[in-house]
C-alpha positions as CSV (number, residue, x, y, z in Angstrom):
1,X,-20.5,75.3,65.8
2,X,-19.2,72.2,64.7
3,X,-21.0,70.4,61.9
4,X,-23.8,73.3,61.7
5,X,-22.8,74.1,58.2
6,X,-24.0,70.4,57.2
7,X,-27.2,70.7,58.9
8,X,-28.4,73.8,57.4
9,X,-27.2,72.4,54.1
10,X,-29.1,68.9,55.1
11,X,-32.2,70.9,55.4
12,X,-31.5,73.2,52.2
13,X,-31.1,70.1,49.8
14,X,-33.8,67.9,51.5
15,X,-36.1,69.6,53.5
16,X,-35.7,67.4,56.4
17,X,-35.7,67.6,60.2
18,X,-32.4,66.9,62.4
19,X,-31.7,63.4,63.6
20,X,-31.9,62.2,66.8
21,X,-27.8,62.1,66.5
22,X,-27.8,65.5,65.4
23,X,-30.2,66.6,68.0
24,X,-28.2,64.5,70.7
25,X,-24.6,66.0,69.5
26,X,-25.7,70.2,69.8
27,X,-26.9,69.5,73.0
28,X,-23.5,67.9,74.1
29,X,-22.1,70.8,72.4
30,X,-24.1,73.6,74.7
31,X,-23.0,71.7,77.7
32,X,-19.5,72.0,76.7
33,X,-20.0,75.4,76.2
34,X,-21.8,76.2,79.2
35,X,-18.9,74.2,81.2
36,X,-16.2,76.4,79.5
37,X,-17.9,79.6,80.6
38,X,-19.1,81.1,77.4
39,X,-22.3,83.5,77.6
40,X,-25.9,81.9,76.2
41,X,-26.6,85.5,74.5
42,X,-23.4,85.5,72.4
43,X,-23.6,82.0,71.5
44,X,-26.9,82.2,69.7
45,X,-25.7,85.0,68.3
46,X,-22.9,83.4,66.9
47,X,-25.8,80.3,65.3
48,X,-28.0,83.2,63.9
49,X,-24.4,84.9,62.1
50,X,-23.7,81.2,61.1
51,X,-27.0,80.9,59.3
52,X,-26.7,84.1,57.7
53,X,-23.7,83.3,56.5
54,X,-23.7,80.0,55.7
55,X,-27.7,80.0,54.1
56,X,-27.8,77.9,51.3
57,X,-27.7,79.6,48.1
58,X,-30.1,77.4,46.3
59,X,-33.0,77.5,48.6
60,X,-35.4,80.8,47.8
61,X,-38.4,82.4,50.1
62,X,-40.6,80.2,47.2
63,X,-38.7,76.9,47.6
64,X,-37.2,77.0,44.2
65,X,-33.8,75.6,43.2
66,X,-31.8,72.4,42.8
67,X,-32.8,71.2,46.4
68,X,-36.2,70.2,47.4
69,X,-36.2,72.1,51.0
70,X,-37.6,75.9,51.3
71,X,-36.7,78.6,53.7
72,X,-39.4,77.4,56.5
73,X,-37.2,74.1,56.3
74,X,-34.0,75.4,56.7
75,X,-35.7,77.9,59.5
76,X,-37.1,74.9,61.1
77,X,-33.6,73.0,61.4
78,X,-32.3,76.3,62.8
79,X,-34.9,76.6,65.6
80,X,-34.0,72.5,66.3
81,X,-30.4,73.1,66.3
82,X,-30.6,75.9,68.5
83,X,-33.2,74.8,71.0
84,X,-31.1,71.6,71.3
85,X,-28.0,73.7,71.9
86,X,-29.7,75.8,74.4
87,X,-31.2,72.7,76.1
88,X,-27.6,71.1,76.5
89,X,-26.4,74.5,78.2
90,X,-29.2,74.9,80.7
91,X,-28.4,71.1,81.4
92,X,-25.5,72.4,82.3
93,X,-26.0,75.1,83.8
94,X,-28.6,73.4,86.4
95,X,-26.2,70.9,87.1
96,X,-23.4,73.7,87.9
97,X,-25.6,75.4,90.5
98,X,-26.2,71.8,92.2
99,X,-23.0,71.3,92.3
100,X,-22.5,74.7,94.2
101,X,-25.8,74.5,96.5
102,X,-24.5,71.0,97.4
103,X,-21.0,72.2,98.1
104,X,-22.1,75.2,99.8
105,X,-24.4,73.4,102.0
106,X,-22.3,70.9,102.9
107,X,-19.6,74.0,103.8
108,X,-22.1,75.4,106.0
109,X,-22.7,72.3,107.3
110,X,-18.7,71.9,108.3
111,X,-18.9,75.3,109.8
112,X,-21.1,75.2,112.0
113,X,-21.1,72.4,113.7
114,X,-16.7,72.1,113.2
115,X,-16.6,68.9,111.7
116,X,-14.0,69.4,108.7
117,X,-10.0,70.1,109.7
118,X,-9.7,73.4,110.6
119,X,-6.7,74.2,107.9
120,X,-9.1,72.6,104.7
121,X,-11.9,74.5,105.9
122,X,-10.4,78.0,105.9
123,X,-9.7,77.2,102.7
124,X,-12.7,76.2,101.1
125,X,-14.2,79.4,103.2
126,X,-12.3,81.9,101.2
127,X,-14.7,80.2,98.2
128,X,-17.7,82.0,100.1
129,X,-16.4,85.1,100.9
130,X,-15.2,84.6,104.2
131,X,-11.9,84.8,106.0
132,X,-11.8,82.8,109.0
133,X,-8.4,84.3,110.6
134,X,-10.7,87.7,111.2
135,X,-12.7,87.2,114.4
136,X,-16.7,86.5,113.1
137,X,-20.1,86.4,114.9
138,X,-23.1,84.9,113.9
139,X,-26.0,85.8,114.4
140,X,-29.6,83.4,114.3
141,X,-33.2,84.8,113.8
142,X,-36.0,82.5,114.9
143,X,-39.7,83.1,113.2
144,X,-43.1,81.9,113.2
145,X,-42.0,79.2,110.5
146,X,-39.2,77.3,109.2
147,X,-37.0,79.0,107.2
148,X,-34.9,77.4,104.1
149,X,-32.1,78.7,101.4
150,X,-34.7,79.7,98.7
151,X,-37.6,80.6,100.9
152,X,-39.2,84.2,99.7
153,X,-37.7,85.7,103.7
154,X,-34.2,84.5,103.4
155,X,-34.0,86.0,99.9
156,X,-35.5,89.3,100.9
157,X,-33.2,89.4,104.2
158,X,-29.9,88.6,101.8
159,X,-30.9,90.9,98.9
160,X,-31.2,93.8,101.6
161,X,-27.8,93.1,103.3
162,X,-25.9,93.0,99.5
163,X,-27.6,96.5,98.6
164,X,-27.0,97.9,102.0
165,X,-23.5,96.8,102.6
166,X,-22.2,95.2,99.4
167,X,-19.1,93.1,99.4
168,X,-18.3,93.0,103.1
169,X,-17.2,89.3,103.7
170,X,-20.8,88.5,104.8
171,X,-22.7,84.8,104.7
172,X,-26.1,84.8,104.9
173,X,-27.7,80.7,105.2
174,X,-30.6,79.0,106.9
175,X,-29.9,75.7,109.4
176,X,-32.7,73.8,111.0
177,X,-35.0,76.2,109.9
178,X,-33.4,79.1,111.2
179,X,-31.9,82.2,109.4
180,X,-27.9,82.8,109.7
181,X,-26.0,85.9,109.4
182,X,-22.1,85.1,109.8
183,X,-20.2,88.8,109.4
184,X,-16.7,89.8,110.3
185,X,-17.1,90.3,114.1
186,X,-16.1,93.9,114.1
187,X,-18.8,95.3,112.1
188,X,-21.8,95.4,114.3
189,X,-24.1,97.7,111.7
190,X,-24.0,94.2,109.8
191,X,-25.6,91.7,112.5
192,X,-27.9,94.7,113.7
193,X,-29.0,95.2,110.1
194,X,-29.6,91.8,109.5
195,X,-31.7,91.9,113.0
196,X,-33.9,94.7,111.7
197,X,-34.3,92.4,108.2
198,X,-35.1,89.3,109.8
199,X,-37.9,90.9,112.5
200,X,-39.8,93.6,109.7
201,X,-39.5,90.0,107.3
202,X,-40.4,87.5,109.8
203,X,-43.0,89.7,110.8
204,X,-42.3,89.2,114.3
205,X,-38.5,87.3,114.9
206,X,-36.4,86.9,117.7
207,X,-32.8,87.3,117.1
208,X,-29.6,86.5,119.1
209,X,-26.2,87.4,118.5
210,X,-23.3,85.8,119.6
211,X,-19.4,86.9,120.6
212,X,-17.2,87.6,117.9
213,X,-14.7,84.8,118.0
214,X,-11.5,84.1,116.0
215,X,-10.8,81.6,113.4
216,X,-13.2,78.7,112.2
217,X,-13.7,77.3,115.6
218,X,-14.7,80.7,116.5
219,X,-17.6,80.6,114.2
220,X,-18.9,77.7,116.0
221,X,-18.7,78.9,119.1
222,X,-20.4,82.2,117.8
223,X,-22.9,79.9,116.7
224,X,-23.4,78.1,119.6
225,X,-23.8,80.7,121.8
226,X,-26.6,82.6,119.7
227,X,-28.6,79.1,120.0
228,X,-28.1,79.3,123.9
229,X,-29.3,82.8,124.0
230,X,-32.3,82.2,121.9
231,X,-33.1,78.9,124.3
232,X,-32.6,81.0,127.4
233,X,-34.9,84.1,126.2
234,X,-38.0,81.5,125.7
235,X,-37.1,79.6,129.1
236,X,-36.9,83.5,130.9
237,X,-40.2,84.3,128.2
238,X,-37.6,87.5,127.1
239,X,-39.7,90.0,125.2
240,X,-36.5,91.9,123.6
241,X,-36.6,90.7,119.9
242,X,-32.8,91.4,119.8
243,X,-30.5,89.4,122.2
244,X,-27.2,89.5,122.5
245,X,-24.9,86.8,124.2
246,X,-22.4,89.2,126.3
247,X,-25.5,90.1,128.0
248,X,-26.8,86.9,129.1
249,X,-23.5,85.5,130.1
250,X,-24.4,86.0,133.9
251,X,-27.0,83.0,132.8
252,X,-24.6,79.8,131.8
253,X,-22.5,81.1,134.7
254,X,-26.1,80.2,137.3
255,X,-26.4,77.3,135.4
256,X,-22.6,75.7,135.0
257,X,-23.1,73.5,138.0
258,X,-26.8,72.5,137.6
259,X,-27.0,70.3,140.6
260,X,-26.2,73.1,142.9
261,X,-28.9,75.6,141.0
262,X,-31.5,72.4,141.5
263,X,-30.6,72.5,145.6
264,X,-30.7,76.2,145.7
265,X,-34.2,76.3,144.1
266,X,-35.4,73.5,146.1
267,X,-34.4,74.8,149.0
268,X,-35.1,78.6,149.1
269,X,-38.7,78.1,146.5
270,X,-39.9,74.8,147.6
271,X,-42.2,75.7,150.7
272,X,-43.8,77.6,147.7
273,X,-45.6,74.7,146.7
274,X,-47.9,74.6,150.0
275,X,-49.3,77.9,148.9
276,X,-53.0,77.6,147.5
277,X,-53.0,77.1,144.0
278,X,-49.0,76.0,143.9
279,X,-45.7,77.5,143.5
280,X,-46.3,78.8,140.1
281,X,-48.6,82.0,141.1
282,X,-46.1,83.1,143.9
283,X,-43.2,82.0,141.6
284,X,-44.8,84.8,138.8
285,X,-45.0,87.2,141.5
286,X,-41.5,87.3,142.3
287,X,-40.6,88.1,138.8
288,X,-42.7,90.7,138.5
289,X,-41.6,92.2,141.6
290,X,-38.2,92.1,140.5
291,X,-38.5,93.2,137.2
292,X,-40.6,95.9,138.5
293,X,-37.2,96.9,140.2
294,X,-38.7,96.0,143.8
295,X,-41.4,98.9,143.1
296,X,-44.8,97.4,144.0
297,X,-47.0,99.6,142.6
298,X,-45.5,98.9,139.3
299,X,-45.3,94.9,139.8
300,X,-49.1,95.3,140.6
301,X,-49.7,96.7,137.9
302,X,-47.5,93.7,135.7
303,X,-49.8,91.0,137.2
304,X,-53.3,93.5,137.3
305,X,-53.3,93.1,140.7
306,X,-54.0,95.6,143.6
307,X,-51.0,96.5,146.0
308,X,-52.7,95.6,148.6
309,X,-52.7,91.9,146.8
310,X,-49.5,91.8,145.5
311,X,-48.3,92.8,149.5
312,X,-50.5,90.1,150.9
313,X,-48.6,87.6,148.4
314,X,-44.9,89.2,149.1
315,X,-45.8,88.7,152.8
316,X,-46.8,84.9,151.8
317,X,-43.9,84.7,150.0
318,X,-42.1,85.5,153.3
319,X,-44.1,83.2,155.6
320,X,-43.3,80.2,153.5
321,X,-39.4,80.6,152.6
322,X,-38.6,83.0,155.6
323,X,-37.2,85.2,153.0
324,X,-38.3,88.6,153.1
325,X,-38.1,90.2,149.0
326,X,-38.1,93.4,150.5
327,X,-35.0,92.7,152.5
328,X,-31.8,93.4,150.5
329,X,-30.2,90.6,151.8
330,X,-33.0,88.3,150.7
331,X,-33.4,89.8,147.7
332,X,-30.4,88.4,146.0
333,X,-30.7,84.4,146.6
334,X,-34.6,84.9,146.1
335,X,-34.3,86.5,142.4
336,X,-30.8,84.2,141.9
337,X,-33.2,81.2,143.0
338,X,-36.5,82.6,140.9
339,X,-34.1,82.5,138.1
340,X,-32.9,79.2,138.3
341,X,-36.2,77.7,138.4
342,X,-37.1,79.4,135.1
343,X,-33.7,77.8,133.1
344,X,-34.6,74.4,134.8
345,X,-38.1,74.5,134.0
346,X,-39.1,74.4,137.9
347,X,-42.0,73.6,139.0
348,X,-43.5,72.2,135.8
349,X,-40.6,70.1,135.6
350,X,-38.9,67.9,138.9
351,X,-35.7,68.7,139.6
């Protein structure tokens, strides 16, 4: 409130507006309020008690007395004074919540991708609301669009995970696009929540949810395994819109040593490729058939095909690789091999 007394008495005895110094020097003083935490409501409050107070006894509603200014003078210096106090705090105030947007971004940023010393990083996490010696998971939810930290989806999914759940040590965040949920890793209700969130707001999502893992590399490998799941379930065209990790790991295990997935598929699926039309339709075929659980009826049905033609294709099938489907013992390195070719993109890509 410093030197406010003077201003209202300025504009008491001389009717005149604030100075650009004046002007300049409330709205240093609203930053320095806003910087030492003091509330914009009781501040104001505090100007209007000031005025009251402090009104200058020889100004009247009419104008009269020793001074020249009237009461819509000294009114007007009081809406300057405070305006420019006000501006100065919401200076502040903005600058504040760059500060923490940038800090938190660049915390994310460290996270994820395990960039920062793991000691200064657990630190700095506690700031967020996360403690990084608990085992987390993470989970990712890909949509239509690209997704960032104030887009009208990340706010809707975040707002419905703090009334559901409160204060439980969760981080939601966007990266590249996508939306991030990082929770303790022993409350599942959270990530399957956030699932349900991210698919009704997404209108349409596919989410993937890694192992829980301990301690701040553990996040990032969380991470990073919710990003291989959601790669995987477009390369295997996955309809489930929730995915998680520890049911996919069968997957990196096939694809570990790629060279030796490349020669199986080679191998056991390339005759395919003499078949009219190309190894693709026979390739489809196989899937169906063994997502059909080796029924043919049902795979027939998968491809709208008759049995008869899906029979006349498995028999192909068997005259080109000499690999029966039907045969149990077949069966496996045909669907291990059919699998394979999906994750390396075979036959639209050389391998």
């Amino acid at each position: 409130m410093d030197g406010y007394a003077a201003i209202l008495a300025g504009a008491a005895g001389t009717g005149r507006r604030l100075t650009r110094d004046e002007l300049e020097e409330r709205r240093l003083l609203g930053e320095q309020a806003a910087e030492a935490g003091h509330s914009l409501r009781s501040l104001v409050r505090l100007h209007l008690d000031a005025t009251r107070t402090s009104w200058p006894g020889t100004v009247t509603a009419s104008g009269t007395g020793t001074g020249t200014g009237t009461a819509d003078s000294v009114l007007a210096a009081v809406t300057q004074a405070v305006d420019a106090f006000a501006e100065g705090y919401e200076r502040a105030q903005r600058l504040a919540v760059r500060q923490e947007e940038a800090a938190r971004r660049e915390f994310i940023d460290d996270l994820l991708y395990g960039r920062s010393d793991l000691g200064r990083l657990a630190e700095r996490a506690e700031r967020f609301g996360l403690v990084l010696s608990r085992a987390h998971a993470v989970a990712v939810a890909e949509g239509p669009e690209a997704y960032d930290d104030t887009a009208p989806v990340t706010r809707f999914v975040e707002t419905a995970l703090i009334s559901r759940f409160g204060d439980r040590r969760i981080l939601i965040t966007t990266k590249n696009g996508q939306l991030i949920c990082i929770a303790p890793g022993d409350q599942d209700d959270v990530l399957t929540f956030f699932a349900k969130q991210a698919y009704a707001a997404t209108d349409g999502s596919r989410v993937a949810i890694g192992r829980p893992q301990t301690g701040a590399g553990g996040v990032v490998h969380s991470y990073e395994e919710a990003l291989s799941t959601l790669e995987l379930a477009e390369r295997l065209e996955l309809d489930e819109p929730v995915l998680h990790a520890a049911d996919l790991l069968v997957y990196p295990v096939l694809t570990r040593d790629r060279q030796a997935m490349a020669d199986l598929v080679v191998s056991v699926l390339g005759p395919l490729r003499g078949a009219r039309g190309g190894a693709e339709p026979l390739l489809r075929t196989l899937e169906a058939y063994f997502d059909a659980g080796c029924t043919a009826a049902e795979a027939a049905r998968r491809l709208t095909l008759s049995v008869r033609a899906l029979t006349y294709r498995l028999d192909r099938i068997h005259q080109l690789t000499g690999a029966n489907p039907a045969d149990p013992v077949h069966r496996y390195t045909l669907q291990t091999a059919v699998i394979g070719a999906r994750l390396l993109g075979w036959p639209a890509q050389e391998i």
